[in-house]
PyMOL Python script that loads the backbone (N, CA, C, O; Angstrom):
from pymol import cmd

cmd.read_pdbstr("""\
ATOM      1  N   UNK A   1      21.440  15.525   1.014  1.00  0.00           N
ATOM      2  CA  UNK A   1      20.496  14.425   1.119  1.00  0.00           C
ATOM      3  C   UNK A   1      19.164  14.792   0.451  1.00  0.00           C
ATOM      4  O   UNK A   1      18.469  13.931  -0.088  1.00  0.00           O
ATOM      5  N   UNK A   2      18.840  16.029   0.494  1.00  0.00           N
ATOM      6  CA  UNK A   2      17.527  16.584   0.015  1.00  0.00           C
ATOM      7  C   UNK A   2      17.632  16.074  -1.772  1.00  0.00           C
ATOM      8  O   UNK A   2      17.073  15.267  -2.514  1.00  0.00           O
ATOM      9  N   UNK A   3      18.713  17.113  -1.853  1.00  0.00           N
ATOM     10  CA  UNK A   3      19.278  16.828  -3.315  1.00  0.00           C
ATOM     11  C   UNK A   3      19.094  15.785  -3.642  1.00  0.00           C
ATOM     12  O   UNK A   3      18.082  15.871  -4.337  1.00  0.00           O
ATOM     13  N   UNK A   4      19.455  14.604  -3.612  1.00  0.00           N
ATOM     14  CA  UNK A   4      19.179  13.411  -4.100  1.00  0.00           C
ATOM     15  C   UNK A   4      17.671  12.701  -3.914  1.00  0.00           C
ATOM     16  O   UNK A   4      17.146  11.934  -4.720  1.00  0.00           O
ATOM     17  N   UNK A   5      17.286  13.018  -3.033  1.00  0.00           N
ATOM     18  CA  UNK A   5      15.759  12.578  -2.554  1.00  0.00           C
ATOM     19  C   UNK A   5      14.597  13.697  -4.096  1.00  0.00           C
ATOM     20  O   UNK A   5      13.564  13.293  -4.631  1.00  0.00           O
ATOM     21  N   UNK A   6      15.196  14.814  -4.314  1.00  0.00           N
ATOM     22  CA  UNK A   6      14.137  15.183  -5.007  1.00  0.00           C
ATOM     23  C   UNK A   6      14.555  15.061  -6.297  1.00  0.00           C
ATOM     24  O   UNK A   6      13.657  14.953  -7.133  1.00  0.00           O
ATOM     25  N   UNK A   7      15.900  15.049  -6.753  1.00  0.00           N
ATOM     26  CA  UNK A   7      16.379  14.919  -7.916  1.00  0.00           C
ATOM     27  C   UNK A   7      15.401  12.740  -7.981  1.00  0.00           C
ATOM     28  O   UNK A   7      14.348  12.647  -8.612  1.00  0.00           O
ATOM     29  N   UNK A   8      15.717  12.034  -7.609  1.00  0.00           N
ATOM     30  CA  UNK A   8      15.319  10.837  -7.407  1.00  0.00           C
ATOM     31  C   UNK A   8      13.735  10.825  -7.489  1.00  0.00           C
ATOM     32  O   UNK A   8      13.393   9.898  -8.223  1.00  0.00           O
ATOM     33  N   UNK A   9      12.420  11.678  -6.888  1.00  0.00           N
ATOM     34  CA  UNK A   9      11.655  12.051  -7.704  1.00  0.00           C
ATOM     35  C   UNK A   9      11.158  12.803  -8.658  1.00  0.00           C
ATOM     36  O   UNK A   9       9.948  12.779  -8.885  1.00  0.00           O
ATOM     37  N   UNK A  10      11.945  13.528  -9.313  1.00  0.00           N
ATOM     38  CA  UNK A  10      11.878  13.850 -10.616  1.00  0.00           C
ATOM     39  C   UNK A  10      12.119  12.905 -11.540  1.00  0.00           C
ATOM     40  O   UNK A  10      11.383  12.547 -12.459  1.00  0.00           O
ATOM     41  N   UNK A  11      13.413  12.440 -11.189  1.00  0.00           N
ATOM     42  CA  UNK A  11      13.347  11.478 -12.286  1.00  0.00           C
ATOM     43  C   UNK A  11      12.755  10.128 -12.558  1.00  0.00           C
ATOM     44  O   UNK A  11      13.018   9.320 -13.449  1.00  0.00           O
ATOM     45  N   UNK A  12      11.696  10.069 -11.352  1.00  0.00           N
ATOM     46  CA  UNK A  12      10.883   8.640 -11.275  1.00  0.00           C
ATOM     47  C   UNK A  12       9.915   9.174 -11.540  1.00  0.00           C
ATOM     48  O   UNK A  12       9.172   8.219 -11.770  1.00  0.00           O
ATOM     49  N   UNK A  13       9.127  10.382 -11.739  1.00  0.00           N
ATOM     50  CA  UNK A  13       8.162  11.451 -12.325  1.00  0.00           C
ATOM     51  C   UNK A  13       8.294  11.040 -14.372  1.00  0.00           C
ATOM     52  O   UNK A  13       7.593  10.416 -15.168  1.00  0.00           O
ATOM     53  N   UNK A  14       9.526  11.782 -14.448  1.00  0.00           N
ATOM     54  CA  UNK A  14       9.781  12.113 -15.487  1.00  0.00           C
ATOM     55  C   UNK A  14       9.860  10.821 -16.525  1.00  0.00           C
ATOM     56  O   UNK A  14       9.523  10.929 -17.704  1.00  0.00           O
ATOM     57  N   UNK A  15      10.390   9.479 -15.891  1.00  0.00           N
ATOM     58  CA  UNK A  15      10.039   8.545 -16.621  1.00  0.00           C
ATOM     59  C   UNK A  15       8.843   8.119 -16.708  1.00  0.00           C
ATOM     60  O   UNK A  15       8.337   7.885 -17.805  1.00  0.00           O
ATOM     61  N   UNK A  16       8.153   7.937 -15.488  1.00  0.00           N
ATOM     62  CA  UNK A  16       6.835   7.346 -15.731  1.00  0.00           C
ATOM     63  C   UNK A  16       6.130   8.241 -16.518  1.00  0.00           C
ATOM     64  O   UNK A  16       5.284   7.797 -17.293  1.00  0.00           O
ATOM     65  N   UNK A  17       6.332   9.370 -16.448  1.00  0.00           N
ATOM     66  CA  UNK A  17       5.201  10.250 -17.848  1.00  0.00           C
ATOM     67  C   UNK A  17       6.123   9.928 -19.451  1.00  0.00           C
ATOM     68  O   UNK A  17       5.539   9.904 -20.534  1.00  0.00           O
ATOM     69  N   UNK A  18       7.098   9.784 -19.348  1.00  0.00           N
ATOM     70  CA  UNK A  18       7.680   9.607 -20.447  1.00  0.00           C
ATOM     71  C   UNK A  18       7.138   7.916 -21.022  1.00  0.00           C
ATOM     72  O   UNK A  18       6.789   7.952 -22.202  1.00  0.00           O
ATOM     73  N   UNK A  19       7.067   6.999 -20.599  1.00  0.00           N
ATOM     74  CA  UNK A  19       6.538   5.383 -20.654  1.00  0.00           C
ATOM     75  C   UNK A  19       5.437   4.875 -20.474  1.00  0.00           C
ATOM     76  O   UNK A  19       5.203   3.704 -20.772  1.00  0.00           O
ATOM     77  N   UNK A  20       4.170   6.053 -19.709  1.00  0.00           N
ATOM     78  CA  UNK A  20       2.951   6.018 -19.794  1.00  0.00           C
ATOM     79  C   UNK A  20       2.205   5.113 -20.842  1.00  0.00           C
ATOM     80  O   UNK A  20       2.807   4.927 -21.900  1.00  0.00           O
ATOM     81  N   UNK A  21       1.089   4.582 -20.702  1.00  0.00           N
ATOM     82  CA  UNK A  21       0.318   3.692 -21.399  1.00  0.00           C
ATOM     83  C   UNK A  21      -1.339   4.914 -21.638  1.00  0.00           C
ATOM     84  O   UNK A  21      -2.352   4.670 -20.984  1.00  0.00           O
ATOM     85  N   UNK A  22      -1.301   5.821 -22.388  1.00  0.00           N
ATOM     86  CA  UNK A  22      -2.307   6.702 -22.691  1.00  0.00           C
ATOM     87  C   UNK A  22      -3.978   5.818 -22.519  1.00  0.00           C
ATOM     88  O   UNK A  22      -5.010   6.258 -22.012  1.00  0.00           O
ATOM     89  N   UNK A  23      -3.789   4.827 -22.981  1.00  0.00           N
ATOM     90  CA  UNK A  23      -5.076   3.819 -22.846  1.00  0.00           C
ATOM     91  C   UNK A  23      -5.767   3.343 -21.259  1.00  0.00           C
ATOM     92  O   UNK A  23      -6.924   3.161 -20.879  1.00  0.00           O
ATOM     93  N   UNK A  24      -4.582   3.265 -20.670  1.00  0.00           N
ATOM     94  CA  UNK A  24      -4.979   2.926 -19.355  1.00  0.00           C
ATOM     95  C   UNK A  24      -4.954   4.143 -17.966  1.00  0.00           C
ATOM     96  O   UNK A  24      -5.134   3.831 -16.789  1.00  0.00           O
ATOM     97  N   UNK A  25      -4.719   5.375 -18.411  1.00  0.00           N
ATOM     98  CA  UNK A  25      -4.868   6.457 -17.816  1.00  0.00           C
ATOM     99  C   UNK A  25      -5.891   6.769 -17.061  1.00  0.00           C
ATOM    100  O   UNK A  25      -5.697   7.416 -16.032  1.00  0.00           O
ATOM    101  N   UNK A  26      -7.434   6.282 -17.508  1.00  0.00           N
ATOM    102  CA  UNK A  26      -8.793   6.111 -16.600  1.00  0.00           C
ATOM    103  C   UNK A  26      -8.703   5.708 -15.759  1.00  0.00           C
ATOM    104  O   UNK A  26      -9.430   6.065 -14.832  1.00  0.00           O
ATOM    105  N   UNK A  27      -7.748   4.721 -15.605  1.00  0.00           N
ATOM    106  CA  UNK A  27      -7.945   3.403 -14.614  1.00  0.00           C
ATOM    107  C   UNK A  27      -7.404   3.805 -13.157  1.00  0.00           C
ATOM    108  O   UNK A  27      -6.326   4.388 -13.044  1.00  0.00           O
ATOM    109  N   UNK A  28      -8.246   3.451 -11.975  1.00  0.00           N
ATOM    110  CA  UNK A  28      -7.694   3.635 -11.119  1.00  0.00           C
ATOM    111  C   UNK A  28      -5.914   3.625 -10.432  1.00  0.00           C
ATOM    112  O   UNK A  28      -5.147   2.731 -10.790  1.00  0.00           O
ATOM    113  N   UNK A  29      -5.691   4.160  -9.953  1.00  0.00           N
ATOM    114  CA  UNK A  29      -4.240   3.964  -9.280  1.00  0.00           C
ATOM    115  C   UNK A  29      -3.051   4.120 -10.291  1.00  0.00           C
ATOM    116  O   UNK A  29      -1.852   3.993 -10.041  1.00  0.00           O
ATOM    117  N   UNK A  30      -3.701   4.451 -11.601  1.00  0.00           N
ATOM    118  CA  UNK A  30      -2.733   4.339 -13.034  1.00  0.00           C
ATOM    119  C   UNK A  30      -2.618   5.797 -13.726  1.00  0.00           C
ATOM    120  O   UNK A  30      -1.691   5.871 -14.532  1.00  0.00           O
ATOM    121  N   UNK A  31      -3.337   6.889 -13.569  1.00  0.00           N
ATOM    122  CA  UNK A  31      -3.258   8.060 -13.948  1.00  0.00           C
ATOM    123  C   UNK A  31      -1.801   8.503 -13.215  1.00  0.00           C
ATOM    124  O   UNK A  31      -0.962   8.948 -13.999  1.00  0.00           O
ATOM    125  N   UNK A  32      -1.557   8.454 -12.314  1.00  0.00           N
ATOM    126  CA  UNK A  32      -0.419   9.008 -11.311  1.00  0.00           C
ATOM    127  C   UNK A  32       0.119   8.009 -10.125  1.00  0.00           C
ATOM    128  O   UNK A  32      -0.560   7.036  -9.799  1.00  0.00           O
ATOM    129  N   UNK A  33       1.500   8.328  -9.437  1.00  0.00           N
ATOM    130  CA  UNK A  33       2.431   6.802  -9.257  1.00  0.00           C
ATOM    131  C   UNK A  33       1.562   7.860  -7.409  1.00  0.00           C
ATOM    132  O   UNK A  33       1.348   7.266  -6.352  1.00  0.00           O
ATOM    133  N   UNK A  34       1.400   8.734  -7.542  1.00  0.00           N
ATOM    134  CA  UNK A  34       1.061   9.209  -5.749  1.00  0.00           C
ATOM    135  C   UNK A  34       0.376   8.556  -5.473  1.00  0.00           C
ATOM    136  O   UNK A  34       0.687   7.793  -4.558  1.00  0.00           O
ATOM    137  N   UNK A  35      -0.807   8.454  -6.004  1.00  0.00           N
ATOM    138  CA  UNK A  35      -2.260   7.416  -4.882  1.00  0.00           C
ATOM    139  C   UNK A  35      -1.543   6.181  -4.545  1.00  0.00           C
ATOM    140  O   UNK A  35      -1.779   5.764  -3.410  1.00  0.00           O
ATOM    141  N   UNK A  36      -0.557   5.353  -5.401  1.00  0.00           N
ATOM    142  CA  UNK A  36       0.129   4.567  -4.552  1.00  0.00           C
ATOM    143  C   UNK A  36       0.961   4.290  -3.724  1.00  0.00           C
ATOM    144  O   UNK A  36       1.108   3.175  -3.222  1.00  0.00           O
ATOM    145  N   UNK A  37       1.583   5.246  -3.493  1.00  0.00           N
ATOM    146  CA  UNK A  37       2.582   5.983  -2.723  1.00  0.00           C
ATOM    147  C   UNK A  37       1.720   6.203  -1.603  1.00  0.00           C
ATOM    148  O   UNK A  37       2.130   5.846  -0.498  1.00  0.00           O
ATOM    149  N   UNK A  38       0.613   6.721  -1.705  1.00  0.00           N
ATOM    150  CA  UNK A  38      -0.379   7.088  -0.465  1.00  0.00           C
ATOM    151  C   UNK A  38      -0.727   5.805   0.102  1.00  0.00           C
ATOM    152  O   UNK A  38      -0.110   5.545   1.135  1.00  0.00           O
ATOM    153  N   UNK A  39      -1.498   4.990  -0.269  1.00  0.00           N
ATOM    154  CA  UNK A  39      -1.568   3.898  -0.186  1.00  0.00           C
ATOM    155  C   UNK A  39      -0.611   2.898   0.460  1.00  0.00           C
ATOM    156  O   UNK A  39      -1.073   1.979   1.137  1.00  0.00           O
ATOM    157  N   UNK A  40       0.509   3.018   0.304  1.00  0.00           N
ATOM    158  CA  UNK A  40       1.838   2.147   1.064  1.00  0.00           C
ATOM    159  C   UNK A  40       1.884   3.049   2.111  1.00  0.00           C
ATOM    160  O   UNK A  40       1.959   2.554   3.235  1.00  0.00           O
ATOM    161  N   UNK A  41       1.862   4.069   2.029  1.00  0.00           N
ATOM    162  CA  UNK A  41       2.014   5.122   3.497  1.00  0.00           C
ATOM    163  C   UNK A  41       1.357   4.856   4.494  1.00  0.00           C
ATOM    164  O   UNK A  41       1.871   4.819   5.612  1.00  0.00           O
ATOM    165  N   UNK A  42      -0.185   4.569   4.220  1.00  0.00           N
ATOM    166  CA  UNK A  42      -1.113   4.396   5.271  1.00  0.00           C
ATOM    167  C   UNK A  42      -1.348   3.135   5.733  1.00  0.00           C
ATOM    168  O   UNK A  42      -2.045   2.691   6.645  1.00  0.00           O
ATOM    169  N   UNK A  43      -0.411   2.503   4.678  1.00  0.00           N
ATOM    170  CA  UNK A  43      -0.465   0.940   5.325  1.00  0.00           C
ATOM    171  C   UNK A  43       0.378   0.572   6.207  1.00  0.00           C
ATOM    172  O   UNK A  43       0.147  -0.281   7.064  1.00  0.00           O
ATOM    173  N   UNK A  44       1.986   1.512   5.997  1.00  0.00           N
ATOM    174  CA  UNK A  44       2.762   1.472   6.560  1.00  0.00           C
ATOM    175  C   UNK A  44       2.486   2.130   8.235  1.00  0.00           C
ATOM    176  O   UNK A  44       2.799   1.606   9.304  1.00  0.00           O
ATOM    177  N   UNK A  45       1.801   3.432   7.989  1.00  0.00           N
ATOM    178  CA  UNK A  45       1.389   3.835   9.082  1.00  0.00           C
ATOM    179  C   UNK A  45       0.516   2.863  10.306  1.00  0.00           C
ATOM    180  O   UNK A  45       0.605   2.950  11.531  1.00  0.00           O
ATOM    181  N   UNK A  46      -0.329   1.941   9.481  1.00  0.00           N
ATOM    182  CA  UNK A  46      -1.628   1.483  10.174  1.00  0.00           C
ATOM    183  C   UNK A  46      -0.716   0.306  10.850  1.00  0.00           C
ATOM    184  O   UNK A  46      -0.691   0.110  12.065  1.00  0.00           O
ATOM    185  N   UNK A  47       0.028  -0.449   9.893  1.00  0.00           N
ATOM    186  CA  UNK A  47       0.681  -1.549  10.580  1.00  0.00           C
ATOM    187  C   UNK A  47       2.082  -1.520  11.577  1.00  0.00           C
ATOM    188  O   UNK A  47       2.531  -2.398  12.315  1.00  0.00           O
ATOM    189  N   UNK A  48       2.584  -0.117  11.277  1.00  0.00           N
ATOM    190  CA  UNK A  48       3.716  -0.304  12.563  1.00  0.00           C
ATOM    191  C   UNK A  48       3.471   1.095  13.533  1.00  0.00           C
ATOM    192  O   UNK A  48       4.385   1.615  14.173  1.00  0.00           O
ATOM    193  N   UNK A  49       1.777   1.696  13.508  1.00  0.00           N
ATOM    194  CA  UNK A  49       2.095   2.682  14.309  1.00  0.00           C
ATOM    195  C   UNK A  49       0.680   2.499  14.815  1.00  0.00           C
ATOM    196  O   UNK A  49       0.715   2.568  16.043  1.00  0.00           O
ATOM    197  N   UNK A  50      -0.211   2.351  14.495  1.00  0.00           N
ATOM    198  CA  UNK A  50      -2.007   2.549  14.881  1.00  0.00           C
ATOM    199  C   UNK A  50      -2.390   1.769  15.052  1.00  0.00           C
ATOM    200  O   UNK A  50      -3.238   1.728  15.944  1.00  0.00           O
ATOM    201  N   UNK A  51      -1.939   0.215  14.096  1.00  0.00           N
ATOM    202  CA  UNK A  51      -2.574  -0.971  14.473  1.00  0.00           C
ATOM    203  C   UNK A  51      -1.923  -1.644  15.964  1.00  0.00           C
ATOM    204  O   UNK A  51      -2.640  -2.091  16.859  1.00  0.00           O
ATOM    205  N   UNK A  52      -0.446  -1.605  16.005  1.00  0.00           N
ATOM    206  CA  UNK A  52      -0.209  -1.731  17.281  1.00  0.00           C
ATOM    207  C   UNK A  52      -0.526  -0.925  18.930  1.00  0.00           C
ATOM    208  O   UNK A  52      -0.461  -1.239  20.119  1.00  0.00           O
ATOM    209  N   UNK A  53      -0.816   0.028  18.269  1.00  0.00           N
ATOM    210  CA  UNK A  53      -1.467   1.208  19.340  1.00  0.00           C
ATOM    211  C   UNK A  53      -2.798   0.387  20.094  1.00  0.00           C
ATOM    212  O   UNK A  53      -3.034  -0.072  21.212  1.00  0.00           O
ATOM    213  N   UNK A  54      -3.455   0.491  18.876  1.00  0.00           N
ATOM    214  CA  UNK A  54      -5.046   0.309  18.875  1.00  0.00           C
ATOM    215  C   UNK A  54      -5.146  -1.273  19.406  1.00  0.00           C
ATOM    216  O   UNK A  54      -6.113  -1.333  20.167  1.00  0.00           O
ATOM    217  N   UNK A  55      -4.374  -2.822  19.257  1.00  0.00           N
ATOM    218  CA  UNK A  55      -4.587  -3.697  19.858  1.00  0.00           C
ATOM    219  C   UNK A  55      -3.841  -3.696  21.289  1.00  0.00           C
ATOM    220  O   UNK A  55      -4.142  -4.635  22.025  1.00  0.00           O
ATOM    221  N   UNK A  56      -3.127  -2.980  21.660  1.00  0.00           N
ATOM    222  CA  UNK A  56      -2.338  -2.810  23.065  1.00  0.00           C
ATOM    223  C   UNK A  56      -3.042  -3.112  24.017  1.00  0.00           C
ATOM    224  O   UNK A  56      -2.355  -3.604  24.913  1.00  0.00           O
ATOM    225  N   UNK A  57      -4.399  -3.037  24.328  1.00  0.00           N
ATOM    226  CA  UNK A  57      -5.506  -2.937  25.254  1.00  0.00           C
ATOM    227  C   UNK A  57      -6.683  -3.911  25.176  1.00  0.00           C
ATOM    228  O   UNK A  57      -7.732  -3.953  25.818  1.00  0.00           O
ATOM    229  N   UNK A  58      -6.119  -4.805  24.040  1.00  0.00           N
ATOM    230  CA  UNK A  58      -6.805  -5.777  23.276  1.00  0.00           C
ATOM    231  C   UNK A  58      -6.454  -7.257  23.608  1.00  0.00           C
ATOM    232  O   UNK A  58      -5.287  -7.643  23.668  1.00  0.00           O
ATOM    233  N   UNK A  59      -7.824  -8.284  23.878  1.00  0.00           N
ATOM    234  CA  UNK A  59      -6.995  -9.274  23.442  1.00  0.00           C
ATOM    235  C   UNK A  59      -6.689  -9.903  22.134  1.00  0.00           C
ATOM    236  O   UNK A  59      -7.035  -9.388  21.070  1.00  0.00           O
ATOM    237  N   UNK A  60      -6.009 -11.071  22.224  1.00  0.00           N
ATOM    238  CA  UNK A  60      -5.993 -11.558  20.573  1.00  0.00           C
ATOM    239  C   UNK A  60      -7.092 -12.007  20.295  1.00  0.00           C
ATOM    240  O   UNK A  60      -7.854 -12.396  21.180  1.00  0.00           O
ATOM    241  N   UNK A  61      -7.387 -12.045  19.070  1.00  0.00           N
ATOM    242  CA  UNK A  61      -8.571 -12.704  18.248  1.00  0.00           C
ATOM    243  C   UNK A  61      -8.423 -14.250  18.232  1.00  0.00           C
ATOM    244  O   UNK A  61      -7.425 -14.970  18.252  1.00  0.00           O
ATOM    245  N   UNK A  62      -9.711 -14.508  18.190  1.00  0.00           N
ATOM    246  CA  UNK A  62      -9.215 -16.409  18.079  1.00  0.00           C
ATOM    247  C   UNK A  62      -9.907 -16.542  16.886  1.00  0.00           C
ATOM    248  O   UNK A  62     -11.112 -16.322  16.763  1.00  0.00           O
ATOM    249  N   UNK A  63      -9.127 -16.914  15.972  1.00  0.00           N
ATOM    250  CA  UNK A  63      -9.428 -17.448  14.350  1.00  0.00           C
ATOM    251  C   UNK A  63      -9.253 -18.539  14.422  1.00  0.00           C
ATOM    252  O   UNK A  63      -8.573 -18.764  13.421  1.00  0.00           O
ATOM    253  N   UNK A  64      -9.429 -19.706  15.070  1.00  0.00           N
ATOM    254  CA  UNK A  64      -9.193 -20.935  15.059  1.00  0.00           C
ATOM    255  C   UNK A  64     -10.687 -21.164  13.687  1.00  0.00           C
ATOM    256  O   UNK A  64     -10.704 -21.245  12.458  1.00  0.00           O
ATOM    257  N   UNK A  65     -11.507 -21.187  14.535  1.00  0.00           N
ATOM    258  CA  UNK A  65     -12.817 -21.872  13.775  1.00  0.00           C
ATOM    259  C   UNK A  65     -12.160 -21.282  12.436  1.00  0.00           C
ATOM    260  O   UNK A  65     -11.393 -21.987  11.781  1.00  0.00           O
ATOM    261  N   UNK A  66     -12.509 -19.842  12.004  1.00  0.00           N
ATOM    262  CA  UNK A  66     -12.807 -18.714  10.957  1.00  0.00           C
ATOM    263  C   UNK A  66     -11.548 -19.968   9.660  1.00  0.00           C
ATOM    264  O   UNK A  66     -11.985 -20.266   8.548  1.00  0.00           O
ATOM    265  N   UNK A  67     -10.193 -20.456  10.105  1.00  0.00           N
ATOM    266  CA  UNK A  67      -9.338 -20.592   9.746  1.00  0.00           C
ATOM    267  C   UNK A  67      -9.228 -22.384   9.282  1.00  0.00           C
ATOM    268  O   UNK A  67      -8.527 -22.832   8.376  1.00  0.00           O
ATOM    269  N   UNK A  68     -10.094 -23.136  10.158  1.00  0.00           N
ATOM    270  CA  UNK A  68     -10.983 -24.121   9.996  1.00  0.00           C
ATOM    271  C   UNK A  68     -11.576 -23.995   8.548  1.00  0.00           C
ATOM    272  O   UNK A  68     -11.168 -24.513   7.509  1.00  0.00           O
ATOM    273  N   UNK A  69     -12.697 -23.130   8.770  1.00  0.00           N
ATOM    274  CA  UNK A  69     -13.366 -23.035   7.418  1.00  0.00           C
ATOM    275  C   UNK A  69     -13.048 -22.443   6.464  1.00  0.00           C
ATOM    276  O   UNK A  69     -13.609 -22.682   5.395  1.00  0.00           O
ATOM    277  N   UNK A  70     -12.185 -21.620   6.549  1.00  0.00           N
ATOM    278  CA  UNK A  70     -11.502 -21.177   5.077  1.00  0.00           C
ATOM    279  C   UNK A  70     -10.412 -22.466   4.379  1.00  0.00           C
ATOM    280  O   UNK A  70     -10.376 -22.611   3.157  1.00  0.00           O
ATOM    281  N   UNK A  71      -9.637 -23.268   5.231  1.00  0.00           N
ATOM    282  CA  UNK A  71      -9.029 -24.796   4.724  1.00  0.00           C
ATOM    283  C   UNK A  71     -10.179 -25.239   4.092  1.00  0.00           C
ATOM    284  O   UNK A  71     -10.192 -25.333   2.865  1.00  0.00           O
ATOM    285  N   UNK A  72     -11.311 -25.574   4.876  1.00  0.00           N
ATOM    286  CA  UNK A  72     -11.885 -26.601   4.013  1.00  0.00           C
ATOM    287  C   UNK A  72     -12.854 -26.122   3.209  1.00  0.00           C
ATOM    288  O   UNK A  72     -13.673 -26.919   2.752  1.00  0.00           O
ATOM    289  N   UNK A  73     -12.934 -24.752   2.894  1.00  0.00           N
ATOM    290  CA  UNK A  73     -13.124 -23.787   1.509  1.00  0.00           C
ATOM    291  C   UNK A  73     -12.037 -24.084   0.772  1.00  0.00           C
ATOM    292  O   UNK A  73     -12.411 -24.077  -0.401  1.00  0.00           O
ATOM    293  N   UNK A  74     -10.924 -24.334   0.832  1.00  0.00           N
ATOM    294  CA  UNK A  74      -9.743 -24.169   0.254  1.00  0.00           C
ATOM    295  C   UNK A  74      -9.269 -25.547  -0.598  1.00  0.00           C
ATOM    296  O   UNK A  74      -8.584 -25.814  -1.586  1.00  0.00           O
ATOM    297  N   UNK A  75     -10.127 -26.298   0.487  1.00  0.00           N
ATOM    298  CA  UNK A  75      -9.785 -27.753  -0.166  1.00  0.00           C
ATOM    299  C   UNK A  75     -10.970 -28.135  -1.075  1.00  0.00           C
ATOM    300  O   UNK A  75     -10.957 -29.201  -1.690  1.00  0.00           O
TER     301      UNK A  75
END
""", "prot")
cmd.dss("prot")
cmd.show_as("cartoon", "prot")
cmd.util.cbc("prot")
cmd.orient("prot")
């Protein structure tokens, strides 16, 4: 299982440096595929492990109004 998990990033490594866009390399989140990888991680983390933690003790929010005025921003 390992085997395939690292062979599977190498070769998602090895293409993206091979298909690279040299011009857009400055650019945030585009030098390397990890910061986004990080990025889905901590989102993943926040929304099925911390964010439910952290409202447990909470009540719900009332967005009624907030949701009001973003429609009729919208419209």
């Amino acid at each position: 299982m390992f085997y395939i998990i690292k062979t599977t990033i190498k070769a998602t490594v090895s293409a993206y440096n091979t298909y690279k866009d040299p011009r857009v390399e400055h650019l945030p989140l585009v030098g390397s595929p990890f910061p986004v990888f990080a990025i889905v991680a901590l989102y993943l983390l926040f929304s099925l492990k911390w964010g439910p933690r952290w409202m447990q003790t909470r009540k719900a929010y009332d967005l009624k109004n907030l949701i009001a005025i973003y429609n009729g921003i919208q419209v």
